[in-house]
Structure formats: C-alpha cells, structure tokens
N, C-alpha and C positions, 0 to 999 in steps of 0.2 A: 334630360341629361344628354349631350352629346358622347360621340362615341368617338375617342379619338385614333388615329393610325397605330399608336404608341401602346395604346390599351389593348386594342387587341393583337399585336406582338407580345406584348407580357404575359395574355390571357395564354396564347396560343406553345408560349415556351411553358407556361407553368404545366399545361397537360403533359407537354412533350415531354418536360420532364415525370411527373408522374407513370405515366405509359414505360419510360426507358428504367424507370424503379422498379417494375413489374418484370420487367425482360430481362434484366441484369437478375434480380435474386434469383429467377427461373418459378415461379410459383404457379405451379399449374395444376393444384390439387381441385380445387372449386370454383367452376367461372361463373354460381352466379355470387358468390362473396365479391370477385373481382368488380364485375359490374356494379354490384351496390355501392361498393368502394369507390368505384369511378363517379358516378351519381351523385354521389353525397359529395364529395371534394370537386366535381366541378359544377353545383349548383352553390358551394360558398365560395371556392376560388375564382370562379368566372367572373362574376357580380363588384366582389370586392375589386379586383384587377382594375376592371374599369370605371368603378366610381372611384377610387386611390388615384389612379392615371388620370382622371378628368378632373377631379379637385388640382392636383398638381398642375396639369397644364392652364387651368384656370389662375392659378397664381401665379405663372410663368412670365403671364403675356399671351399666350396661345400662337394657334398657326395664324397666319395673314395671306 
C-alpha cells in the first residue's frame, strides 16, 4: 500500500483533533485513561485514514 501526502494530512488532522477534544473539555482527572484512549483511537484511526485516502486516490487517477 502506498502512502499518500493526502492520507497522512487526514491521519495528522484526525489526532489533532482528538488531542484539541481533550484540551477543550479540560479532563485531567486520569492520564493513563487519556493515553489508553489515545492508543486505541489512533491505532484504528491512523490505519483506516490511510488505506480510505489510498483506495480514493487509487480511483482518482493518482499523483503523476
């Protein structure tokens, strides 16, 4: 599977968002729930990002 520019901007917004979810509610009772939390949503969020992004640009046409 290639890895495209596109995919990993998606990859990199979806943390950013997650991360500015945590900052905004203020939850700072337990960092390692955070962590696990983080963990878990970016070993499904990442993955999918960019095989999603890469089937897509595979249908597109691609870069040239």
């Amino acid at each position: 599977m290639k890895v495209t520019k596109l995919g990993v901007v998606v990859a990199l917004k979806n943390v950013g968002l997650f991360l500015a979810s945590y900052q905004v509610t203020g939850i700072t009772s337990n960092p390692m729930q955070f962590v696990y939390s983080f963990v878990i949503f970016a070993c499904v969020s990442i993955p999918s990002d960019l095989y999603l992004l890469n089937k897509a640009h595979e249908t597109s046409g691609g870069e040239k």
